[in-house]
Every structure is written in C-alpha cells, then in structure tokens.
N, C-alpha and C positions, 0 to 999 in steps of 0.2 A: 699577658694572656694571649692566647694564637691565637684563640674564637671569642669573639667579643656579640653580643647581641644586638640587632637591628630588627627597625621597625615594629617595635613592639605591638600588640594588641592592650590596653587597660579597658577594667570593668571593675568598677564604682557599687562597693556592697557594706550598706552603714544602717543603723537604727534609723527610722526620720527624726526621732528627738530620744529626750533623754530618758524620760517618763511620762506615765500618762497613757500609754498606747495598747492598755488590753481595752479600758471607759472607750477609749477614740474607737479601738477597731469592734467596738459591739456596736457604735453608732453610726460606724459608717458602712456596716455590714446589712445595716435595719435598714439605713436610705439606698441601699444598693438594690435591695431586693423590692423596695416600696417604684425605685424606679423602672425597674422590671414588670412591674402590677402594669405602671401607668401607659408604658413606651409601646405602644402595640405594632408602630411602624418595625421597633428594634425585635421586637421577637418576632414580626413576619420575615425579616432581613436573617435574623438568625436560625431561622426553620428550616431556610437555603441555602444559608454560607457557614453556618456554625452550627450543623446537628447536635442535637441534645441540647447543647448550652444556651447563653443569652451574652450580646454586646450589644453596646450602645454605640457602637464604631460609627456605624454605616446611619444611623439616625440622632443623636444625640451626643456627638463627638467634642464638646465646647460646654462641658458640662459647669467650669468655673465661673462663667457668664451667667447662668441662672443660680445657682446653688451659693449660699453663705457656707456651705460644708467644703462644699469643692473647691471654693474662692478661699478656704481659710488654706485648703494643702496647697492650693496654686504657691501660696509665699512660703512655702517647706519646702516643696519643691524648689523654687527657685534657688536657697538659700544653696541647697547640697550641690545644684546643677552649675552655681556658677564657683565653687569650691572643685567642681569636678574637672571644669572648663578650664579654672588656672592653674591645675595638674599636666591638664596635656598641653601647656603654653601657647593657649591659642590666642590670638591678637584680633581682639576686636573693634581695632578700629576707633575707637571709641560709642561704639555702638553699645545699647542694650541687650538683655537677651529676652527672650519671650516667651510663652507658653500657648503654642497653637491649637493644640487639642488635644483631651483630655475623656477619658469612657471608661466605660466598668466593662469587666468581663466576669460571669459566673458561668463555671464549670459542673455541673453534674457528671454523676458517673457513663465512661462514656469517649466523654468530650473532649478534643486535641486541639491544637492550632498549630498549623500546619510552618514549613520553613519558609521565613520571609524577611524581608525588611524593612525600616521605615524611609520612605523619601522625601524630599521635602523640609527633610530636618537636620539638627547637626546633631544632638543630644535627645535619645530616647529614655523610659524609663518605665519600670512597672514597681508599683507599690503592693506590698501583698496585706489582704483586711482578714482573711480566714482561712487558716491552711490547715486542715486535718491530715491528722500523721498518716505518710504512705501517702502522699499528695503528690504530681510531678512538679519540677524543679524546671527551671530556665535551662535549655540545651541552647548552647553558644556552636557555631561553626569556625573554623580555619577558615579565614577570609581567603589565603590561597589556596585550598583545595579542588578547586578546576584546575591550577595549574600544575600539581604533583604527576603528572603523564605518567614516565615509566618506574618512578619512585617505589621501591620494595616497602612493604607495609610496616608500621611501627612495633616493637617489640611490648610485650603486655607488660612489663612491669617501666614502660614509659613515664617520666617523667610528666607532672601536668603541664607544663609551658610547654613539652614537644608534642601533646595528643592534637588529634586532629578535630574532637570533639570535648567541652567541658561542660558539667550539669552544675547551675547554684541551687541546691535546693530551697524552695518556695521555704520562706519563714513569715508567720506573721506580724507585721512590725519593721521588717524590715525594705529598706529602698535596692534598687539597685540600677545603675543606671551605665550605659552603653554609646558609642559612638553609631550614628542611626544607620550605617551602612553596616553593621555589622550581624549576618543576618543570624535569627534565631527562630526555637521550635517550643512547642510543650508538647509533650507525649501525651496521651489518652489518661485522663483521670480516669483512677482506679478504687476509689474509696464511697464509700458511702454518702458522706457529707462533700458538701458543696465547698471547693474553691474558689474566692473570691479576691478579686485582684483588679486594681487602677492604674492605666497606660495612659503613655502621654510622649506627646512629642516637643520640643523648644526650638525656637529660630533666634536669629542675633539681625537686628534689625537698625 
C-alpha cells in the first residue's frame, strides 16, 4: 500500500457490564438527583459555570470516596480502563492505575458543555445513566485541527477516520472512554428529560 496510516486517534465505546444496567441505571439516576437535592455548594457552582444544568465537578468531584454506589463503578471502571490502557500499549512501569475524580452531570433542556479537555490525567471517561431519545452525543475534535492552516475543506461524503469532527451518541448503559487530551463538547440538550451521565478521570501512579 502507498498510504499507510499514522498516529492514530482510539475511543473506547462498550456496555459497563453485561446485564443488569436498566435496575443499575434507575438507581443511580435516583442517587444522582438526591445528590443534587443535597450539594448546594454544586448548584451555586453550576448557576455560574453550567447554566441550566447541575455538576458536582467543582464541589464534589471524589464522589467514590463517599458513596458504596460510586465505589462499586470505581472497580467497573477500572476493569474497561485498564483493557483500554493495554490497547494503546502503554507501559506502566509497573505502576498502578487510579481513579482521581469522579462527578455527575445532569442536563436539563438547555444545557451544553462547552469544548475542553481533561488535564491531569491519561484516561478520561463519561458513563451515560439516563438518555432520552434526541439527547446529544459526545462531540470528539481532530486533535490536529489548529494545525490544517491552508488545507481545503473535507468532501461531505468523507469518510469517518478523515472528518475533522465525530459524534458517539449518548446511550444509556453504555461507557466510553478517551485519551484525556483529547478534547471534547456536548451540544445544548434539546429534549425534555433530563440527561444524566458520570465523568471521571484516571492517573497511573
């Protein structure tokens, strides 16, 4: 072949488990919203930084250190994150890996999060608990797209590995997990019901 492909981008998109996950995500959709009741720090935090909606980012971001619910996905998590980790052949040393922080986000109609990244980390990830149809989807970026300068624009019936933007749509149930510089967006929820979803970040320590 004359064109061979380099430096890939992967993005990690599986069930958390096998079954069991409409019981799991009715119960962790109830403790999502009861911690919303509780976090008054988290919805002054989100009245300024996350219009309409609610996280527990900026107040309650370690939520698997209090919670037996949150402690039980910390080792689900873990499980897919270090399956994901010996995909992109990363050598750690003999080190561990870890789970640094962990927060709910609910969406009302409305509500965006805007293009960013995570730092700090090597492995990011959002678990989705409640997704009503017509829900937005994870928008992924072209990590090199500051650099395309005087590049003519893609052809619309582009292949997905050459676009410069990819959408996973929100399912619930499902994990999906990313390289943490890899930055990403959600568009303005447009539905009625609330989207509910759990982020988190891992180190190797």
């Amino acid at each position: 072949m004359p064109i061979r492909a380099w430096f890939p981008t992967f993005i990690y998109n599986e069930p958390l488990q096998k079954s069991g996950l409409t019981q799991l995500n009715l119960e962790l959709a109830e403790e999502c919203r009861r911690l919303r009741d509780f976090d008054v720090a988290g919805r002054r935090w989100s009245k300024k930084n996350y219009p309409g909606g609610y996280t527990s980012y900026a107040s309650m971001n370690e939520l698997h250190r209090f919670s037996s619910t949150f402690a039980e996905l910390e080792k689900k998590f873990t499980r897919h994150v270090q399956v994901f980790a010996r995909s992109l052949e990363m050598d750690l040393r003999g080190r561990s890996i870890r789970l640094t922080d962990l927060w709910v986000n609910i969406m009302p109609p409305t509500t965006a999060h805007s293009l960013h990244l995570h730092p700090l980390s090597f492995i990011s990830g959002t678990y989705y608990v409640a997704t009503p149809a017509g829900c937005s989807g994870l928008k992924f970026e072209d990590p090199r797209l500051d650099r395309f300068m005087a590049a003519p624009p893609k052809r619309t019936s582009t292949r997905e590995e050459n676009q410069a933007h990819i959408t996973y749509p929100a399912e619930a149930g499902q994990l999906i997990l990313f390289e943490s510089w890899l930055r990403h967006e959600v568009a303005a929820h447009r539905v009625p019901e609330e989207r509910i979803s759990v982020s988190f970040n891992f180190n190797w320590s």
